[in-house]
C-alpha positions as CSV (number, residue, x, y, z in Angstrom):
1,X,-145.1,165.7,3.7
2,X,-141.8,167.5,5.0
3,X,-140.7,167.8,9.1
4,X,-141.5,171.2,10.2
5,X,-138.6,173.8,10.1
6,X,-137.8,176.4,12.1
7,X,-134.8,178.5,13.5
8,X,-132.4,176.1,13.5
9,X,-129.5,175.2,17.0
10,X,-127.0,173.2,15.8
11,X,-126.2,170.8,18.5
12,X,-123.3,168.4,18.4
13,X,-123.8,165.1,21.0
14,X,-120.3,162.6,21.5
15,X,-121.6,159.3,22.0
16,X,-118.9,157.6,24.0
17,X,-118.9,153.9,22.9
18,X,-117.7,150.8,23.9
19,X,-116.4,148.3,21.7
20,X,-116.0,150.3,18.8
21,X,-113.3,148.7,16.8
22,X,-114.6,146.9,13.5
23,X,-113.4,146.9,9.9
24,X,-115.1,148.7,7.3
25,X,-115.4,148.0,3.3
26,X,-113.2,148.8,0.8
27,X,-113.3,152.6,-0.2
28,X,-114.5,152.9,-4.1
29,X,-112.9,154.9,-6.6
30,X,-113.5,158.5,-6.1
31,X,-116.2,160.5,-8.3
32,X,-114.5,162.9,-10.9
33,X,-113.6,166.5,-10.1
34,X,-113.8,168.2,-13.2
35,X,-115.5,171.6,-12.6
36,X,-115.4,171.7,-9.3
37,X,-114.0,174.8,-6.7
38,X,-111.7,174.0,-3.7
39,X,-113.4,174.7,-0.1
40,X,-111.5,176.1,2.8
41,X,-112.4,173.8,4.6
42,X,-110.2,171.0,2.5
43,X,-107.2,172.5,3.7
44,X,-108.3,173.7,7.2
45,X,-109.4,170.8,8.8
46,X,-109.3,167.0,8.1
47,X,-112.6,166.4,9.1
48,X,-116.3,168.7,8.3
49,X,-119.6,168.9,9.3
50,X,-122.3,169.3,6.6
51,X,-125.6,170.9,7.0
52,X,-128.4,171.3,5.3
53,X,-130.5,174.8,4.9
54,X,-134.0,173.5,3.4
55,X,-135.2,177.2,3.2
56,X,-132.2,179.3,2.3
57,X,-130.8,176.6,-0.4
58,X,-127.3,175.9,1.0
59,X,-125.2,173.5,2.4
60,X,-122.9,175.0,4.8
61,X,-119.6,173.3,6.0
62,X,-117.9,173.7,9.4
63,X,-114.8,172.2,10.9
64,X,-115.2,169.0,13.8
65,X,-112.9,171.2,16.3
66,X,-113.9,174.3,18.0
67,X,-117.1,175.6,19.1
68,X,-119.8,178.4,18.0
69,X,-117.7,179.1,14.8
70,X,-118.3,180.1,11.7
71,X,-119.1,178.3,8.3
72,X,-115.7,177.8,6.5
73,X,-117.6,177.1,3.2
74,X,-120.8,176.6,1.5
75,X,-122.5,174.8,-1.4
76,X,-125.2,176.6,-3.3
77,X,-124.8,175.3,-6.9
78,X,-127.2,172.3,-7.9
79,X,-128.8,173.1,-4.5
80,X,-132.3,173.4,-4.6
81,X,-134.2,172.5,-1.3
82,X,-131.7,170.5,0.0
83,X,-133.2,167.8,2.5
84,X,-131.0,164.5,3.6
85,X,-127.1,164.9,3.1
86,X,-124.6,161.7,2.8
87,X,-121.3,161.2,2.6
88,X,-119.4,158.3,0.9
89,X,-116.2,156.4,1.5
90,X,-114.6,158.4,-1.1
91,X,-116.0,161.3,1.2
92,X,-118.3,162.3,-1.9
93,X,-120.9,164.1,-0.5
94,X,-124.7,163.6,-1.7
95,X,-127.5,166.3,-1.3
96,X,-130.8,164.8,-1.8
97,X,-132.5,168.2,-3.3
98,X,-136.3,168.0,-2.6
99,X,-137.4,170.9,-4.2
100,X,-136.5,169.3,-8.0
101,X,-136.4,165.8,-7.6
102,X,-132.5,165.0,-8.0
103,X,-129.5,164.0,-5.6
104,X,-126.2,166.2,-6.6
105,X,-122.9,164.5,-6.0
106,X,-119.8,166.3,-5.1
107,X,-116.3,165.5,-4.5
108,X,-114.7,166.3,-1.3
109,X,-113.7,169.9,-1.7
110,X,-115.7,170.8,-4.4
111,X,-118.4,173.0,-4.9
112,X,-120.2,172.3,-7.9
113,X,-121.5,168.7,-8.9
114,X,-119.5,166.4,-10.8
115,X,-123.2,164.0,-11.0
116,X,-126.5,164.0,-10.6
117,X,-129.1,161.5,-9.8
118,X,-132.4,162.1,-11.5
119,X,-136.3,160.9,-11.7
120,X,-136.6,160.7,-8.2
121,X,-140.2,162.8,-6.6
122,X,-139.1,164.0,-3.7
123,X,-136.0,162.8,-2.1
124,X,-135.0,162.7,1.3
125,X,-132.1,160.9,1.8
126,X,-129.5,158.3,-0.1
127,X,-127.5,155.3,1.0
128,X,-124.7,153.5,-0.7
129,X,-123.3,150.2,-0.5
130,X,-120.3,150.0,-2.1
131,X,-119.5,146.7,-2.1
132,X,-122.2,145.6,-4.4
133,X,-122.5,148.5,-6.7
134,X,-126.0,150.8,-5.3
135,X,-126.9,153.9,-4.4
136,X,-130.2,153.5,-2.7
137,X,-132.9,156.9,-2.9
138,X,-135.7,157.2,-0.6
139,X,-138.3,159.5,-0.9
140,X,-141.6,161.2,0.4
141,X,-145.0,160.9,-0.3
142,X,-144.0,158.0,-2.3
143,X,-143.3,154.3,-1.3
144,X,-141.2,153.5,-4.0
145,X,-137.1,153.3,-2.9
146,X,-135.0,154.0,-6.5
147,X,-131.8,152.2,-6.8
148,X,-128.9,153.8,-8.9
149,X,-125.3,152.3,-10.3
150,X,-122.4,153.3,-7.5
151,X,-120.0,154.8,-8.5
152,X,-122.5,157.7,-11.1
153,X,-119.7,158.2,-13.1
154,X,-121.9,160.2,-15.8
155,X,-123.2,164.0,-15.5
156,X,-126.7,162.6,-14.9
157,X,-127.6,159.2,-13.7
158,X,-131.0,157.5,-14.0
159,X,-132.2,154.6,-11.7
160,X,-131.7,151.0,-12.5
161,X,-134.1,149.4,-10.6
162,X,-136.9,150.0,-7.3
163,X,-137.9,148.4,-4.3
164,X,-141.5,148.7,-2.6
165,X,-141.4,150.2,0.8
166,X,-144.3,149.2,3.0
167,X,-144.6,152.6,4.0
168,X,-147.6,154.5,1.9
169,X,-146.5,157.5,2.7
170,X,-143.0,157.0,1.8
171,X,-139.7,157.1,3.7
172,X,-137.5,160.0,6.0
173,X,-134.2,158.2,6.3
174,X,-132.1,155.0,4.8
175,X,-129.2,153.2,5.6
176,X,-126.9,150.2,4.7
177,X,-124.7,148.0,6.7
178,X,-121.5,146.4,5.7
179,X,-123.4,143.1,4.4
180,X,-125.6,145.3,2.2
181,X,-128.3,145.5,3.8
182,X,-131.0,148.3,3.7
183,X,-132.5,149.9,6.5
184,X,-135.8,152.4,6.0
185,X,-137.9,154.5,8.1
186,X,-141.1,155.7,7.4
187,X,-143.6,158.3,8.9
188,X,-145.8,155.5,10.6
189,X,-143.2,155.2,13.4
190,X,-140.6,151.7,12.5
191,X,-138.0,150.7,10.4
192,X,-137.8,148.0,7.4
193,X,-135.0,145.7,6.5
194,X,-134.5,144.9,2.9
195,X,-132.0,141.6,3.6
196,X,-129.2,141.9,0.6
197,X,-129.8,141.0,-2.3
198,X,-133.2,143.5,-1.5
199,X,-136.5,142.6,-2.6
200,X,-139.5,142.6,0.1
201,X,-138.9,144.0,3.6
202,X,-139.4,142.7,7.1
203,X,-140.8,145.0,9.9
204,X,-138.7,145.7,12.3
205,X,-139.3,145.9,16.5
206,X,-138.3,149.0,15.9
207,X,-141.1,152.1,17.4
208,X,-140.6,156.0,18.1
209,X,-142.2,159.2,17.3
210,X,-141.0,160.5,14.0
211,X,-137.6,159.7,12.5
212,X,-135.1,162.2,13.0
213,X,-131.7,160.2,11.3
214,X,-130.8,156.6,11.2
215,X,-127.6,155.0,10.6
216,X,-125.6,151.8,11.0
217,X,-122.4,151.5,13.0
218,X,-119.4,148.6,12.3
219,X,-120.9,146.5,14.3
220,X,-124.3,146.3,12.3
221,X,-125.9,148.0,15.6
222,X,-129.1,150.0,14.2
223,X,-129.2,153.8,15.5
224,X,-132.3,155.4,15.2
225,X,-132.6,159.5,16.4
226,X,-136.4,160.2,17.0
227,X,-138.2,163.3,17.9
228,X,-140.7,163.0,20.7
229,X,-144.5,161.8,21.1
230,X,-146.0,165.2,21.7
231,X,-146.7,163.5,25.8
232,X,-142.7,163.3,26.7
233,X,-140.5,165.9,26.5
234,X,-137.1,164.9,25.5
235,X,-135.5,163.5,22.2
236,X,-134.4,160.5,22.3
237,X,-131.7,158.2,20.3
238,X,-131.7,154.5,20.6
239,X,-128.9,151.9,19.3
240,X,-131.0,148.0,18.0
241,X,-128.3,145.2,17.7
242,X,-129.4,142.4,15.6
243,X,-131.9,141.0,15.2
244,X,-133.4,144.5,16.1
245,X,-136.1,143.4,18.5
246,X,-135.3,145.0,21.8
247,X,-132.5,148.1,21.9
248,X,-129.5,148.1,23.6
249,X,-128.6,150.8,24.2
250,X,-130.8,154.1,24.9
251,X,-130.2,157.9,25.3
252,X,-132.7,160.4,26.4
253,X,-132.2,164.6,26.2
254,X,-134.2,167.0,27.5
255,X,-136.1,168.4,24.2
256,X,-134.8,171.7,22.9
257,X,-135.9,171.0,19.9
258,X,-136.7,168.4,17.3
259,X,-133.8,166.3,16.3
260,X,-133.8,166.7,12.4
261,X,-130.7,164.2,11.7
262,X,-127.8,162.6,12.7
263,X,-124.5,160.7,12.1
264,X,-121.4,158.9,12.7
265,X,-118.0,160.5,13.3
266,X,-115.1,158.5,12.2
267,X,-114.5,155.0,13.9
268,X,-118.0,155.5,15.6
269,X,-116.9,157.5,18.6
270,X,-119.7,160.5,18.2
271,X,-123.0,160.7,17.4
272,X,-123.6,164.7,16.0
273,X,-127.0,165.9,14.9
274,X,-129.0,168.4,13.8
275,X,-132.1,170.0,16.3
276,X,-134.7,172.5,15.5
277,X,-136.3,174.7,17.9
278,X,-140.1,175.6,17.6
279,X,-141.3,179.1,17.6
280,X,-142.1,179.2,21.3
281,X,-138.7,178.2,22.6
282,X,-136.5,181.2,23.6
283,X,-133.6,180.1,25.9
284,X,-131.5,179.0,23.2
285,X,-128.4,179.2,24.9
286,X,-129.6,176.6,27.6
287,X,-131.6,174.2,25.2
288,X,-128.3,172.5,23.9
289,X,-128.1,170.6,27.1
290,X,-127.8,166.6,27.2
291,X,-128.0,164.4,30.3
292,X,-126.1,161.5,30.4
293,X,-126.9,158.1,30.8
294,X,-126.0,154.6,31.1
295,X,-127.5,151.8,30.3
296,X,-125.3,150.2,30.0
297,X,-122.1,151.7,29.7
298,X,-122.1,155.3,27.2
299,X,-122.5,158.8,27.6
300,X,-123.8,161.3,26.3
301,X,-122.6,164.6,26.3
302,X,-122.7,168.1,24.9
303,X,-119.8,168.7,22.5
304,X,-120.4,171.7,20.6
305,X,-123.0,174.3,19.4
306,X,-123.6,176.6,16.9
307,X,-126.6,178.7,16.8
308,X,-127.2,178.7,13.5
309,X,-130.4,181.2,13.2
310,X,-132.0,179.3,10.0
311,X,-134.3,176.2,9.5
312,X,-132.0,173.0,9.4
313,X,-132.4,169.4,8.2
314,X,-129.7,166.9,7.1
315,X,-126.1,166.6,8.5
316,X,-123.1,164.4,7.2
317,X,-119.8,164.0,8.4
318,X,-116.9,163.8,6.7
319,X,-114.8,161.7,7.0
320,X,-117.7,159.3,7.6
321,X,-117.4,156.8,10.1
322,X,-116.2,153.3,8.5
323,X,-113.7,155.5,6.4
C-alpha cells in the first residue's frame, strides 16, 4: 500500500512559532565517510532541502535560500524507490528505499552510502534517538516497527529488536522526542506512543485523513501534516502538545495537492513539505497558495516553490531542527 504519486509542486510553508527556544540532545558521533563524493551543495549553502523521487530513483538536494531554483546535487547510488528521508544530528541523511527493503545512510555531503540498514519489507520512514542508542524503521503492509543500533557503524546493519504496531496495515511516518519516545502513524487515521523504554503503544486523540509527515518539535509538541477526507478541500497540519488529546494549534491550506511529508527547519521556525498534485489539477502556479491563520498566535505562509515536474514523497532538512 504506497500514497499515490503524481507530478510533483514542491511547496515550502514557514511556520512562524512562538516559544520556540528549547535545548536539544547531544549530537552523536558522525557516520564514516569513506567512499563517499562531495555535493555542491556542502559548500554552497549551510543549510539543504532533501527530496525524495519514488519513480525516477533520486534524491535531489536544493539550498533553504532562493526560490524556483535548481537542484545543486543529487543522490542516485543505493537509491532504489526511495520513500521517507531523515536526517540525523550528525546531519546523516537516511533514505528509507522501498523498492528493496533497506535504509541507506549517508554522511552530509556525500553521495554514496557509508551504511545500510537491512531485513526491513518495505520501509517508509526511520527515526533516531540518539540518546539511548536506536534507529527506529517503520514499514508498510507490515505492523512490525524494526529497531537497529545508532550510530550503524558497519557497511550493513541488521535489526536488534521489534515492536508491534497496532496498525495491521502497517505504518507511513515515525518520530522520536527528546525523552525517547516513539511516535507512529498508521493508514487507519491516529498516531501511537511507544512511552521510552518502548514496548506496547497507547492510542492517541490523535484523527486525520491519511498521514502526510509527522514530527516532534523541542517542546515535545506532536505535528502531524495530513492530506484531506475526500469531503474538505484543504490540507491541513495540526501541532498536539502533551498529553496529545486536543491540538493546539491548527493550520488549514487550500488543497493543491496532497501533502506527501514534512519537517522541521533548524530551531523550529519552519515547517517545509512536500505536495503532490493529481492529474486533474492544472493551475500550478496558483496551487502553492497558503492562507494564514491563528489560533492562537502563528502563521502560515508561502516561502518558496519549486515546480518540480516528477512524483515526490519524503523531505528532510538539513541541518535538522534540534541541531
Amino acid at each position: 500500500m504506497k500514497r499515490s504519486a503524481f507530478r510533483a509542486f514542491f511547496v515550502a510553508a514557514a511556520l512562524l512559532l512562538a516559544g520556540c527556544a528549547g535545548a536539544g540532545v547531544p549530537a552523536p558521533t558522525s557516520q564514516p565517510a569513506a567512499g563517499t563524493e562531495a555535493l555542491t551543495a556542502r559548500s554552497t549553502a549551510s543549510g539543504v532541502i532533501y527530496i525524495a523521487f519514488e519513480q525516477a530513483n533520486v534524491i535531489e538536494i536544493y539550498s533553504q535560500q532562493g526560490t524556483d531554483q535548481s537542484p545543486t546535487g543529487e543522490i542516485t547510488t543505493g537509491v532504489n524507490e526511495p520513500f521517507g528521508l531523515y536526517v540525523d544530528h550528525a546531519r546523516n541523511l537516511y533514505v528509507s528505499n522501498y523498492g528493496n527493503g533497506t535504509v541507506t545512510i549517508y554522511p552530509f555531503g556525500a553521495t554514496k552510502p557509508a551504511a545500510t540498514l537491512i531485513g526491513l519489507h518495505q520501509p517508509s520512514q526511520v527515526a533516531v534517538d540518539p540518546a539511548h542508542g536506536k534507529i527506529y524503521a517503520v514499514q508498510l503492509g507490515l505492523p512490525k516497527i524494526f529497531v537497529y543500533k545508532y550510530p550503524c557503524t558497519s557497511h550493513k546493519c541488521n535489526p536488534i529488536g521489534q515492536l508491534t504496531s497496532q496498525e495491521s496495515n502497517g505504518n507511513v511516518e515515525d518520530a522520536v522526542d527528546d525523552a525517547g519516545d516513539l511516535f507512529v502513524d498508521g493508514y487507519s487515521d491516529n498516531v501511537e506512543e511507544f512511552t521510552y523504554p518502548p514496548s506496547s503503544p497507547t492510542l492517541l486523540q490523535v484523527s486525520f485523513a491519511f498521514p502526510g509527515g509527522l514530527t516532534i518539535d523541542k517542546h515535545r509538541n506532536l505535528i502531524v501534516c495530513a492530506e484531506p477526507y475526500e469531503s474538505q478541500d484543504y490540507n491541513q497540519i495540526t501541532s498536539y502538545a502533551p498529553p496529545y488529546n486536543s491540538s493546539s494549534m491548527n493550520w488549514t491550506f487550500s488543497v493543491g495537492g496532497l501533502i506527501t511529508g514534512c519537517a522541521l527547519s533548524k530551531n523550529d521556525r519552519g515547517i517545509w513539505g512536500s505536495q503532490v498534485y493529481p492529474p486533474s489539477h492544472t493551475d500550478g502556479a496558483d496551487g502553492e497558495e497558503f492562507s494564514t491563520v491563528s489560533n492562537p498566535p502563528g502563521q502560515l505562509i508561502d516561502n518558496t516553490d519549486q515546480l518540480l515536474n516528477q512524483p515526490a514523497d519524503g523531505i528532510a532538512i538539513s541541518p535538522p531542527s534540534d541541531d
